[in-house]
C-alpha positions, 0 to 999 in steps of 0.5 A, a space after each residue: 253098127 257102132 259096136 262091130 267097128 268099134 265106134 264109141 260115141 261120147 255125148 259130153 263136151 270133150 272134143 269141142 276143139 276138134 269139132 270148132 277146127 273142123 268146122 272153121 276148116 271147112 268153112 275156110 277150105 269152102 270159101 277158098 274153093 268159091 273164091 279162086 276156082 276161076 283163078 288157080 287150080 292149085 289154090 281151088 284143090 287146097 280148098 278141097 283138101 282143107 274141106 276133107 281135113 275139116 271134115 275129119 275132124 269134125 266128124 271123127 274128133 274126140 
């Protein structure tokens, strides 16, 4: 599937940072949303939104 989307998959080391960031933002986007989902909607949804982001790129970082 990869060759038809265009997808290059790298085994090296390169994009090591993006893979940290995302997942620090995830990590940061999950406790945001466990800790303040009782509290404010707004803070809950910005958890979700960083969750996405870091997602991103975690998957998609070179």
């Amino acid at each position: 599937m990869g060759r038809f989307c265009g997808y290059k998959y790298k085994s090296g080391g390169s994009g090591g940072g993006t893979r940290v960031a995302g997942i620090i933002l995830m990590v940061i986007g999950l406790l945001m949303f466990l800790i303040f989902v009782p509290k404010w909607v707004w803070t809950s949804a910005l958890g979700i939104v960083l969750i996405s982001v870091g997602f991103l790129l975690w998957r998609f970082g070179n």
